[in-house]
Residue, then its C-alpha position, 0 to 999 in steps of 0.5 A: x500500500x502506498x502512502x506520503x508519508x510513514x512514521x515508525x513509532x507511535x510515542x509522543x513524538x511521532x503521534x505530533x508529527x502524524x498529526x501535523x502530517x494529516x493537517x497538511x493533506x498528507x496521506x500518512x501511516x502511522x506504525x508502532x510494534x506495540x500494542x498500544x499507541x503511546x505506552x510511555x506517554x501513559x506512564x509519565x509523571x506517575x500517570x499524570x503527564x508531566x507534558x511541558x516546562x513553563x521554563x523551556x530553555x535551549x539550555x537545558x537540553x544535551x547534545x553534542x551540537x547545543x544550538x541544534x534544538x533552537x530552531x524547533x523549540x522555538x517553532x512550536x512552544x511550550x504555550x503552544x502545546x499548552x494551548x492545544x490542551x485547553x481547545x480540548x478543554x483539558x486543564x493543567x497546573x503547575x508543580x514545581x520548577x514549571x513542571x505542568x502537568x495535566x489535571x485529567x492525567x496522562x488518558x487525557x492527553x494521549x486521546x487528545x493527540x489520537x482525535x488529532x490524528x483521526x485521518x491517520x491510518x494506524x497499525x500496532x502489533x507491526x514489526x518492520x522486516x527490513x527497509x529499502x530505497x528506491x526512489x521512496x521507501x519500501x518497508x517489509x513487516x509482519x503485516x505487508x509491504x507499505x510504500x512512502x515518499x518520506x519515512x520518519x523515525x520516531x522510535x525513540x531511545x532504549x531506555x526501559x526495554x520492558x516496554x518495548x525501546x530499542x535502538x532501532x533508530x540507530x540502525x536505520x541510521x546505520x542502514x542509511x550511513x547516518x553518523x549515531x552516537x550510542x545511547x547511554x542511560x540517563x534520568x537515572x539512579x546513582x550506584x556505589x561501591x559496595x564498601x560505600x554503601x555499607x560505610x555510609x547508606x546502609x539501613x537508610x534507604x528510603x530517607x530524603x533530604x534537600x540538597x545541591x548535587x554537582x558534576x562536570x560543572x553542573x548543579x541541580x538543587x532538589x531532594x537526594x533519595x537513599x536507596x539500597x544500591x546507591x542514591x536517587x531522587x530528582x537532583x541525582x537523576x539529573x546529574x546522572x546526564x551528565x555524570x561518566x564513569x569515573x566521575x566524582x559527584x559532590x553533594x552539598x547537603x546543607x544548601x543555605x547554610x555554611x555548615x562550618x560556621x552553624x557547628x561553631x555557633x551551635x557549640x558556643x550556644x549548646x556546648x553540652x547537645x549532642x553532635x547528633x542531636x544538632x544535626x538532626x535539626x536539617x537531617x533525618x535522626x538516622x542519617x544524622x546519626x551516619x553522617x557524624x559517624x562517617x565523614x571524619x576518622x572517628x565516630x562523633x554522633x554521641x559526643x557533646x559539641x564542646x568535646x569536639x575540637x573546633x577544626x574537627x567542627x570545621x572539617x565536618x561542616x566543610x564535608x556537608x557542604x562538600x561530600x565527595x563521592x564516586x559512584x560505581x555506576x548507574x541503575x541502567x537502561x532498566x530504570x533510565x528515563x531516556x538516553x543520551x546519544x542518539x543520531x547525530x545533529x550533524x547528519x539532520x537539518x535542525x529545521x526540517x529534521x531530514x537527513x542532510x544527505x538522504x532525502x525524504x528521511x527523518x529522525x524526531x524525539x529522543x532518537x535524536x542526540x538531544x536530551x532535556x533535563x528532568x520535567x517536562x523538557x523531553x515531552x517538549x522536545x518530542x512536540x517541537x521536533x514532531x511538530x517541525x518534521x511534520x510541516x515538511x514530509 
């Protein structure tokens, strides 16, 4: 059968690019091997859809190429996403740090952007066979032989293959000799070192606490979560992007306070409290408890503050507002929100999404090398880069 157009994936990205394809007149096929259009759009945000960020940035996105995004993120916003909700009469609120997310949850949004492709013809359950050129595009699967004009890659990244990621964009990439960076985990969780974790997380899995979180000249300021491999929670897996093996982290774990200085005043007020005792004002009693036991040579969280010598208060407040630690790895694909890498924004015009140098070829989403930070940016980047492949197929 012979179509304009053929979108593989049926996600967030390639549902926009469809759609927009459809409103131009285009004939379009819209394929997905699941069995289920937009599986993780209906997981997101803990099945509330976190679909946008009021703060939209070029900056909070990585790719080897940083002004690549520009052009679409620019294109196709933010308010526009947010507009095309409310002419569905669906209402949003917002969280924290711009974070939207959609009051009649993710359902809501994914029936939306299926009645904007209600011309679309949509197949699931379809496995691609193999892919050919010949002046168009000849897709083989399991269910027929379909013809296009113009074939778009929306299959996104690898990150959690239970449900079904792979790296099929980046052999179709390969196929067509289109330079790819490999995907790598990222929106993950921090592993350590056996030895770490019994020194200083045993037992504490599950405490939280506010904290800044740096590496490779990256801050983020959210809760850190303990868990029983390693540390997680909003500021670790952002760090974790741009976080590589080998790399040191440093947890500031007292943000508004020059931790040195509050021990010294804390042991000129309270000379007889308990080290324990003090720092279990910010922290929860059994962290507390670890942290004075932990981060210098001896054991301190039983001993009062004026037993403690000054340049040992000193070094303690130094460690909480810089902790050092080197992770052992990450939690993996398994756990991974999306991926860095991905195809290389070298080989695609940062207008049209098409290959530079295989005509009528498209790649969207996160199967492009361009990952936004946690909250919303990469539902944002899936909209523009489908929104800016679709004016064009």
């Amino acid at each position: 059968m012979k179509y304009d157009v053929v979108v593989i994936g049926a996600g967030a990205a390639g549902l926009m690019c469809a759609s927009q394809a459809q409103q131009r007149g285009r004939k379009v096929l819209l394929i997905d091997k699941s069995n289920k259009a937009g599986k993780k759009i209906l997981i997101s945000g803990g099945g509330r859809c976190n679909f946008t960020n009021l703060h939209i940035d070029p900056k909070a996105y990585i790719s080897n190429n940083p002004h690549f995004a520009k052009s679409a993120l620019s294109r196709y916003t933010q308010w526009d996403f947010i507009a095309l909700l409310e002419n569905a009469g669906l209402h949003w609120h917002e969280k924290t740090l711009g974070q939207l997310f959609c009051d009649e949850k993710s359902a809501a949004v994914l029936k939306l952007l299926l009645r904007e492709c209600q011309q679309v013809d949509i197949k699931l359950n379809l496995s691609v066979e193999s892919i050919d050129y010949c002046h168009g595009y000849t897709l083989t699967t399991n269910q027929g032989t379909f013809q296009a004009s113009s074939l778009v890659i929306a299959t996104g990244g690898a990150s959690i293959p239970k449900m079904g990621a792979s790296d099929f964009g980046l052999q179709v990439a390969k196929q067509f000799r289109i330079k790819s960076i490999a995907f790598k985990p990222a929106l993950v969780p921090l592993t350590f070192h056996q030895e770490d974790i019994e020194h200083y997380f045993k037992d504490l899995s599950g405490l939280s606490v506010d904290a800044i979180v740096k590496c490779n000249n990256q801050s983020f300021r959210e809760g850190i979560l303990i868990t029983h491999r390693g540390v997680s929670g909003p500021a670790v897996l952002q760090i974790s992007s741009y976080w590589r093996k080998g790399d040191a982290v440093v947890f500031n774990l007292l943000p508004d306070l020059k931790a040195s200085d509050w021990l010294l005043e804390m042991r000129d007020s309270k000379p007889k409290s308990e080290l324990k005792t003090i720092l279990s004002t910010y922290f929860p009693k059994r962290l507390a408890i670890r942290l004075a036991d932990t981060l210098l040579d001896k054991p301190l969280s039983n001993s009062a503050l004026n037993q403690i010598k000054k340049k040992n208060l000193t070094t303690l407040g130094e460690k909480l507002n810089h902790w050092v630690l080197i992770p052992s790895g990450t939690e993996g694909l398994r756990t991974a929100e999306v991926c860095v890498g991905g195809v290389s924004t070298d080989e695609l015009s940062s207008k049209t999404m098409e290959s530079v140098k295989q005509k009528g070829l498209y790649f969207i989403g996160e199967t492009v090398d361009v990952t936004g930070w946690l909250g919303g940016y990469n539902f944002q980047w899936a909209w523009s880069s489908g929104w800016a492949a679709g004016q064009y197929v």
